[in-house]
C-alpha positions as CSV (number, residue, x, y, z in Angstrom):
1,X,13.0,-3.2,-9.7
2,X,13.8,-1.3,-8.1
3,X,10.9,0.5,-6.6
4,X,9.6,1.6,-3.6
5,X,6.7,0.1,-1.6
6,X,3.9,2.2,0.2
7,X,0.9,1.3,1.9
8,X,-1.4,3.2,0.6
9,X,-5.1,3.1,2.8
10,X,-6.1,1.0,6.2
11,X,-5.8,-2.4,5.8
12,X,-9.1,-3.4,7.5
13,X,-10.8,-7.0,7.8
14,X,-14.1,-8.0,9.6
15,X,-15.0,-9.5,11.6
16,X,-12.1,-8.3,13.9
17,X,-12.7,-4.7,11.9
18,X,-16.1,-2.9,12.5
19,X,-16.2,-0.5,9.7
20,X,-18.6,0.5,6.7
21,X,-17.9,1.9,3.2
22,X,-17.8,5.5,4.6
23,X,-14.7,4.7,6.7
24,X,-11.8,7.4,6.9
25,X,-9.2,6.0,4.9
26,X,-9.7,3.0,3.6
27,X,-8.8,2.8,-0.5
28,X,-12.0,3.5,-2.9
29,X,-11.4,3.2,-6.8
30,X,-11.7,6.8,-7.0
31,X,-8.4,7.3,-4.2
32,X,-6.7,4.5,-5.8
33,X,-7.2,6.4,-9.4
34,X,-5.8,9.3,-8.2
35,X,-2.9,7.3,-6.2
36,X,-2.0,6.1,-9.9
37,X,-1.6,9.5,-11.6
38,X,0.9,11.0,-8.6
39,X,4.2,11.2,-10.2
40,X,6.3,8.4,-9.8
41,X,3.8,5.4,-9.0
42,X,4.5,2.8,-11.4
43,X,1.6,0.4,-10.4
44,X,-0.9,-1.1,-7.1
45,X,-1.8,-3.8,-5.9
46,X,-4.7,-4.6,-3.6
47,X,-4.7,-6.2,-0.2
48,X,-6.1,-8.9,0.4
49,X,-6.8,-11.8,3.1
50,X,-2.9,-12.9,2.8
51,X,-1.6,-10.1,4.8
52,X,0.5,-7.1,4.0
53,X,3.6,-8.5,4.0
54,X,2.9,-11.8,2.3
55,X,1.3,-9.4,-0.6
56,X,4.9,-7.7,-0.6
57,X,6.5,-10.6,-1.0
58,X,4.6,-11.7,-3.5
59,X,5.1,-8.3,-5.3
60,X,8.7,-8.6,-5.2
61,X,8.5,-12.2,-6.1
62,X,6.6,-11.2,-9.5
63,X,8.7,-8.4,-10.3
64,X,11.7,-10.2,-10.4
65,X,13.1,-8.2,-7.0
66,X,13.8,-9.2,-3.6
67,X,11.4,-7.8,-0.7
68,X,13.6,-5.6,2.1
69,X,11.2,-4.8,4.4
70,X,11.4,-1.5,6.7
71,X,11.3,-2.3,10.5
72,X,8.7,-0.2,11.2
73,X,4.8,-1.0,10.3
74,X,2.4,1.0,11.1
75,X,-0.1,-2.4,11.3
76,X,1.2,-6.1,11.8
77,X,2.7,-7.4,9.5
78,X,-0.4,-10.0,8.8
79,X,-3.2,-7.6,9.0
80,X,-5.5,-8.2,6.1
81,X,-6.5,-5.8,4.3
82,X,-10.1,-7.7,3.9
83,X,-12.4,-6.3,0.8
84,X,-9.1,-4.4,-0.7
85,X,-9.3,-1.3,2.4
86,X,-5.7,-0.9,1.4
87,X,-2.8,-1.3,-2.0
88,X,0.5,-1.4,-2.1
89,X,1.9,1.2,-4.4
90,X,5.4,0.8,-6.1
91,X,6.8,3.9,-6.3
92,X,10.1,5.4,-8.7
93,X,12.9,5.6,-5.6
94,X,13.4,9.4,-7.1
95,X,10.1,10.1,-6.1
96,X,9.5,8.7,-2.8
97,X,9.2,11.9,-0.9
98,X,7.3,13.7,-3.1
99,X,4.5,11.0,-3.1
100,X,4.8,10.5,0.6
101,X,3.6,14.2,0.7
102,X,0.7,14.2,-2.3
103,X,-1.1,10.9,-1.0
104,X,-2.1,11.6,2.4
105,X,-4.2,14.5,0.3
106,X,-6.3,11.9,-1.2
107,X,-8.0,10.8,1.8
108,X,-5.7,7.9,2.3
109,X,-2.9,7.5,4.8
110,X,0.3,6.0,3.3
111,X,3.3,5.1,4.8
112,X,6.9,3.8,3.5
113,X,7.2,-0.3,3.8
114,X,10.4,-1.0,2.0
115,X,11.7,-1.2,-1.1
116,X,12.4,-4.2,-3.9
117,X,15.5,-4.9,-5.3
């Protein structure tokens, strides 16, 4: 710490998500490859049936950091993100705005959680 946290992808679950590999937006290895070489990540981690903000906590919790949170989500804050539809990506606070602007390019929608501390 610190870093940034971004949600990176769709966090989608079934069954209360109808989608299909295809989906727009949801994370493949190939997106979260590229997500990995913008400038400034540092390192993802996947989704998964916790929740997106129980897998921020646990990010900050494993990094040594505290978890502050931005008020506004663009999904609840329990969403799942299922089969790994979505990562969070820490990001260098330096380069926040810059990968705000290249990941959307990679077919992925990504949006600034909060940081760790």
């Amino acid at each position: 710490p610190p870093f940034e946290v971004l949600l990176f992808g769709r966090p989608l679950s079934a069954p209360a998500d109808v989608f299909g590999p295809d989906e727009p937006g949801i994370l493949t290895v190939d997106r979260l490859r590229a997500a990995l070489a913008v400038d400034g990540a540092i390192e993802a981690v996947p989704i998964g049936s916790s929740g997106v903000a129980a897998e921020f906590e646990a990010l900050a919790r494993t990094s040594g950091g505290r978890a502050h949170m931005t008020d506004d989500w663009p999904c609840d804050r329990g969403q799942s993100g299922g089969p790994s539809t979505a990562a969070l990506l820490e990001v260098a606070p330096e380069r926040l705005a810059a990968a705000l602007a290249a990941l959307p390019v990679l077919g992925c929608p990504a949006w600034h959680l909060g940081r760790v501390v």
